[in-house]
C-alpha positions in Angstrom: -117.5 136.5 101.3 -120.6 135.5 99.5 -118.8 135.4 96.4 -116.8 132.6 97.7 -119.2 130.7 99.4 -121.3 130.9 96.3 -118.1 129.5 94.3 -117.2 126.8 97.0 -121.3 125.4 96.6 -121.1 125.8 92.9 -117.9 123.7 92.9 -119.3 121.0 95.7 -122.4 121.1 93.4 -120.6 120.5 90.4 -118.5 118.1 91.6 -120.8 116.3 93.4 -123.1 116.3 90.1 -120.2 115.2 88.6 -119.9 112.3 91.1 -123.7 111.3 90.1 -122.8 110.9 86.3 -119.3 109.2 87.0 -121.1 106.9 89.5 -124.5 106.2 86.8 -121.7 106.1 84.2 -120.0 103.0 85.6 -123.6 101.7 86.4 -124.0 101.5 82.4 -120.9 100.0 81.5 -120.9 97.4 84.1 -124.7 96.5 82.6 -123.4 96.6 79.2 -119.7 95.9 79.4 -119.6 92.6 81.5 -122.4 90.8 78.8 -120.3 92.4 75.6 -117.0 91.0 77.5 -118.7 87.2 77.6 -120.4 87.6 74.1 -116.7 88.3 72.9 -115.2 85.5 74.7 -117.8 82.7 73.7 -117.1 84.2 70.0 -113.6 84.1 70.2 -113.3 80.4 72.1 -115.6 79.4 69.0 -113.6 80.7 66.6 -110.3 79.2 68.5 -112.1 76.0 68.7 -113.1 76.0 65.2 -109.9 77.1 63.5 -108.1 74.3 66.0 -110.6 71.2 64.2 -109.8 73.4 60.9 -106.3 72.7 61.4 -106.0 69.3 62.6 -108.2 68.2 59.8 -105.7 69.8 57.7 -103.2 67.9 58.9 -104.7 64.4 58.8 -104.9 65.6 55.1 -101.6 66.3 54.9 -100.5 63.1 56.3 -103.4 61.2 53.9 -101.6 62.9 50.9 -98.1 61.7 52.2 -99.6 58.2 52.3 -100.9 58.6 49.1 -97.1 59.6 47.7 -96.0 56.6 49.5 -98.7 54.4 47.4 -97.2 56.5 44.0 -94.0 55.7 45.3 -94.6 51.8 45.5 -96.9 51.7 42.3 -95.4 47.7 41.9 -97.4 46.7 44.2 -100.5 47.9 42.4 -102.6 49.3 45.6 -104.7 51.7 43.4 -106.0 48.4 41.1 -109.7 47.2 42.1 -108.6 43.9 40.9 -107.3 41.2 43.0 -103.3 41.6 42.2 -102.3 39.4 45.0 -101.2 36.5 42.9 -98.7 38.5 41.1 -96.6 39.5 43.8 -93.5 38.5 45.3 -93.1 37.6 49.1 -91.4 40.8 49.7 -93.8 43.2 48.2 -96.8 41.1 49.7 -95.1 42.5 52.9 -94.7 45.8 51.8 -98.7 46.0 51.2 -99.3 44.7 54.3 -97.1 47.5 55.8 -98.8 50.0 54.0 -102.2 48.6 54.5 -101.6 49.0 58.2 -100.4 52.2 57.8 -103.6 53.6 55.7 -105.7 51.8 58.7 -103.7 53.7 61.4 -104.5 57.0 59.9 -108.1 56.5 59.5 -108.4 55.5 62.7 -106.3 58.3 63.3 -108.9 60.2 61.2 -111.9 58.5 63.0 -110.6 58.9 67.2 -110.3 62.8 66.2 -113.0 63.9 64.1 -116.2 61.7 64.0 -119.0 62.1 66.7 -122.3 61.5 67.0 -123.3 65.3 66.9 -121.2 66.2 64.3 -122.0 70.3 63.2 -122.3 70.4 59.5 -119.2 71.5 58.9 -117.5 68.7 61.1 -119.7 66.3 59.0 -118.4 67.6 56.0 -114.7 67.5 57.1 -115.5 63.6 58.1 -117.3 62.6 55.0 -114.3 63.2 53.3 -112.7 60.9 55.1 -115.2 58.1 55.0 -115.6 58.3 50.6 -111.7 57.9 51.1 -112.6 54.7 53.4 -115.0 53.6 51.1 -112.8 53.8 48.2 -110.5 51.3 49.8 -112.7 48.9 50.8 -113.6 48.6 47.5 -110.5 46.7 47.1 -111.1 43.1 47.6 -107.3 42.5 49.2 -107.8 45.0 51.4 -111.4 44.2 52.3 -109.8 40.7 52.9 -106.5 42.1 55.3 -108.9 44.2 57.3 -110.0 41.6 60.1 -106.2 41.3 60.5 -105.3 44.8 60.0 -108.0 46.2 63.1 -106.7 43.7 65.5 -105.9 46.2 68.5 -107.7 49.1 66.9 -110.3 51.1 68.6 -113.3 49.0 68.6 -115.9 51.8 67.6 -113.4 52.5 64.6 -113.1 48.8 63.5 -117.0 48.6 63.9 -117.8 51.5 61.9 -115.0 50.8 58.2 -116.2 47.3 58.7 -119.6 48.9 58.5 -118.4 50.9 55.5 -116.7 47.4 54.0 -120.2 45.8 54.1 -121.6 48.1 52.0 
């Protein structure tokens, strides 16, 4: 009878000791599994949020390049020229520039709306810097710098305000 009674404490001790460790166990991993949990998710969202600017300023390259086909595409029209060339064109292709002109101001502003801010990262500032050396180089252009007043009617006005900055200059 002692025998057993001596088991039946042994195995309320033991379990009961095992209760302690289970129960100090989950103590630990709530102390260090909930902060490991939100250090994972901040990483991850960064990541997420970082690879989602990656891409879209993949795609506005994308779409720069396509514009860039479109300007190879109508090379009579002489866009890539820093000379005036206005004089030598017909009425139709004046029209086409203009068309295209609007198009190259839709996608920077396109450009602009989605990755400049004021606090860019330095990463984000490189992405954008791109973008404004590409803005530059076209208002280098003296036809262009002379359709732009026309071109940014209805545009964003912190877009028109910042490549007329960059026209200035």
């Amino acid at each position: 009878m002692q025998c057993v009674l001596q088991d039946i404490l042994a195995s309320w001790w033991l379990r009961s000791n095992a209760m302690h460790w289970l129960e100090a166990l989950s103590y630990l991993i709530t102390i260090l599994g909930f902060p490991t949990a939100i250090l994972v998710f901040i990483y991850e969202h960064r990541r997420r949020l970082e690879n989602e600017e990656n891409e879209l300023h993949r795609h506005l390259s994308e779409e720069y390049d396509n514009f860039l086909r479109l300007v190879l595409d109508n090379a009579d029209l002489l866009l890539l020229r820093a000379s005036d060339t206005a004089s030598a064109l017909s009425e139709e292709q004046l029209e086409r520039r203009e068309i295209i002109y609007r198009m190259l101001v839709s996608l920077f502003e396109k450009a602009y709306i989605i990755l400049y801010s004021d606090d860019m990262n330095p990463d984000a500032n490189r992405r954008w810097m791109s973008w404004e050396d590409d803005m530059a180089e076209w208002c280098r252009k003296e036809e262009f710098v002379e359709l732009l007043p026309e071109l940014l009617e209805g545009e964003d006005d912190a877009f028109s305000r910042h490549i007329l900055a960059i026209a200035k200059d």
